[in-house]
TORKOL-458223 format. One record per residue: x, y, z of N, C-alpha, C in turn; residue in one letter; residue number from 1. Coordinates in steps of 0.2 Angstrom, whole numbers. Example, Ala and Ser with C-alpha at 12.3 -4.5 7.8 and 13.67 -1.06 7.14 Angstrom:
// TORKOL-458223
[[66 -28 39] [62 -22 39] [66 -16 39] A 1]
[[64 -11 35] [68 -5 36] [64 0 39] S 2]
// end
This chain:
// TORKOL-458223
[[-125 325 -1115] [-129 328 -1121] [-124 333 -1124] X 1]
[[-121 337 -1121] [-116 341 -1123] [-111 338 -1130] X 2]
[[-110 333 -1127] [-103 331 -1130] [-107 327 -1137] X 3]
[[-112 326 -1137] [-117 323 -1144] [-120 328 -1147] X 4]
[[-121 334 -1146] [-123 339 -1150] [-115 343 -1152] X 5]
[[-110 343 -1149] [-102 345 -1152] [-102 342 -1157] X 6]
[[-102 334 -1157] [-100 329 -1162] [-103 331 -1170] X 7]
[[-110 331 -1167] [-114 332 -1174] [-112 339 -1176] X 8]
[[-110 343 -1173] [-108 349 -1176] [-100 352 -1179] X 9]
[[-96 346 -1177] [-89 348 -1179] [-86 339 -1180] X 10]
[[-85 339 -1189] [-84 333 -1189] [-75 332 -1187] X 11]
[[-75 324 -1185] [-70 322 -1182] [-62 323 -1189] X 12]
[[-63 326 -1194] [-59 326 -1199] [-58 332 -1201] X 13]
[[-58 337 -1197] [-57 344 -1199] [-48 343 -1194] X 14]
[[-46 348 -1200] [-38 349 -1197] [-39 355 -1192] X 15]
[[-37 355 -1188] [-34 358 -1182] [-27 364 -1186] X 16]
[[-30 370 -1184] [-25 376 -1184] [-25 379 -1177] X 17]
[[-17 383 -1176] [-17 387 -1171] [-14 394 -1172] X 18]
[[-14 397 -1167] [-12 405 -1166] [-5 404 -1165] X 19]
[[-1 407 -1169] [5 409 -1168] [7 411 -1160] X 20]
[[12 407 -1157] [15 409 -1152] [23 407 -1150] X 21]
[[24 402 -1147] [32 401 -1146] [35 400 -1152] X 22]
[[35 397 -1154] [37 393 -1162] [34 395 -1168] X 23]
[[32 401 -1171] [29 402 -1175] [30 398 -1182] X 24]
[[35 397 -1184] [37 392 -1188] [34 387 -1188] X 25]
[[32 381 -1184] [30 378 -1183] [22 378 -1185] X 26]
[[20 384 -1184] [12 386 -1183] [10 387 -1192] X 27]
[[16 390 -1195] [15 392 -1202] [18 386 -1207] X 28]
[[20 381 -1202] [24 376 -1206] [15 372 -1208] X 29]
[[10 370 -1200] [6 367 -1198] [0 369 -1204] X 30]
[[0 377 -1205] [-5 381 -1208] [-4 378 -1217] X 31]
[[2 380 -1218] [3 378 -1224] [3 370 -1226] X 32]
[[1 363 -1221] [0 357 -1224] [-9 358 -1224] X 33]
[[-9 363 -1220] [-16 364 -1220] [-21 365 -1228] X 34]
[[-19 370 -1230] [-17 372 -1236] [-13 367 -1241] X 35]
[[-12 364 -1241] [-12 359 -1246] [-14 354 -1246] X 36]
[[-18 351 -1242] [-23 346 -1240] [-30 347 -1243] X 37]
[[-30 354 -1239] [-37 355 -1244] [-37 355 -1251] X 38]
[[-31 355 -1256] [-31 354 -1261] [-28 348 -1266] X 39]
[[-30 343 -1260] [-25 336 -1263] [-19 336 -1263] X 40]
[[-14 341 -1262] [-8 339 -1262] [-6 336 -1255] X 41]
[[-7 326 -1253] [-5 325 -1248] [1 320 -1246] X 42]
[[6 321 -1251] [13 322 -1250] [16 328 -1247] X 43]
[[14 333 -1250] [17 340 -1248] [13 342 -1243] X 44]
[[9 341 -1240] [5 343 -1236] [10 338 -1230] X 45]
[[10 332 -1231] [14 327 -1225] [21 332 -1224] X 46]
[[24 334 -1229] [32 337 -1229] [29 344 -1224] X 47]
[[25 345 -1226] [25 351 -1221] [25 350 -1212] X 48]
[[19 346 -1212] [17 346 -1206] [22 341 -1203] X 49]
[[27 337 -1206] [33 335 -1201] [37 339 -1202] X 50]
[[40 346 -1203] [44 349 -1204] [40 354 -1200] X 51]
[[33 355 -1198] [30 359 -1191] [33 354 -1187] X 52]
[[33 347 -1185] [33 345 -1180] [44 343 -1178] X 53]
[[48 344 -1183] [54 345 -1181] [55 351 -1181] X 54]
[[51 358 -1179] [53 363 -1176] [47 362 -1169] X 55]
[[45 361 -1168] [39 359 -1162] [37 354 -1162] X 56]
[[40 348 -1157] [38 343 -1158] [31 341 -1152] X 57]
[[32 346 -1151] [24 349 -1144] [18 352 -1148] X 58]
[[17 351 -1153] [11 354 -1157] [7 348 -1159] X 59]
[[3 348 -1153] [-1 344 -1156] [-5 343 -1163] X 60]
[[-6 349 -1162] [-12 349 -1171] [-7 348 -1176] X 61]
[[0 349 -1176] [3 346 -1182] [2 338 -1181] X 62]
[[3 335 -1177] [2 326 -1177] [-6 326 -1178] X 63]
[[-10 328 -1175] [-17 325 -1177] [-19 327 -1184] X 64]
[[-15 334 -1188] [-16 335 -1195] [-13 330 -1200] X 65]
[[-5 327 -1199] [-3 320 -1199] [-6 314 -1200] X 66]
[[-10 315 -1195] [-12 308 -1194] [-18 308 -1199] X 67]
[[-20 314 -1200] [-27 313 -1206] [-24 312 -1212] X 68]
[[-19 316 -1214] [-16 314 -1221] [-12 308 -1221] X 69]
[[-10 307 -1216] [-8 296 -1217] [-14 293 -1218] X 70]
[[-17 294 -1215] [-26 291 -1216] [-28 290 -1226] X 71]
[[-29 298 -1225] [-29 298 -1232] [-26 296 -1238] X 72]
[[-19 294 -1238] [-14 292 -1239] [-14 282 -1238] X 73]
[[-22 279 -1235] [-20 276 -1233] [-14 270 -1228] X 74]
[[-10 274 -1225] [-4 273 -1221] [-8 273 -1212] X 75]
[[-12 270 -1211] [-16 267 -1207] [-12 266 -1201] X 76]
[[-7 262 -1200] [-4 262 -1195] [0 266 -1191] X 77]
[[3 271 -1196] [7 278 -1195] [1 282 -1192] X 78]
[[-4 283 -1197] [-9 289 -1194] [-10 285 -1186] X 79]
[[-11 279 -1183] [-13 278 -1179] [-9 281 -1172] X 80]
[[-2 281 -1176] [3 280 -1171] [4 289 -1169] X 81]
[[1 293 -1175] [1 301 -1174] [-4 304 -1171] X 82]
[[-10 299 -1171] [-14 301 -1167] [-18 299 -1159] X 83]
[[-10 292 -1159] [-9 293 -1150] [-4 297 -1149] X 84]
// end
């Protein structure tokens, strides 16, 4: 029941941010594809969130934010592959 009332409250397509810690760079690389996604920039939003993941490539929420701008970018197979 839990997990169905989550669902309906938090849709599967929101990008994932984190707190700045080992690799801040990373985390500000993540924030700023963040920030251009929400404004259709999703070239430069891609450029960011893989240049968070060649400084941290243990960040997950830059791959799962990846994989939604592949998606939306239509590149289907890539997104699938960032968000195994």
């Amino acid at each position: 029941m839990c997990l169905v009332v989550m669902s309906e409250c938090f849709p599967w397509s929101v990008p994932l941010a984190m707190l700045p810690m080992e690799k801040p760079t990373a985390v500000v690389l993540n924030l700023k594809g963040i920030d251009q996604s929400h404004v259709g920039e999703w070239e430069a939003a891609l450029e960011s969130l893989q240049s968070a993941l060649r400084v941290n490539s243990l960040l997950v929420e830059a791959y799962f934010n990846a994989a939604l701008i592949l998606y939306q970018l239509d590149r289907h197979q890539e997104a699938r592959q960032h968000f195994q």
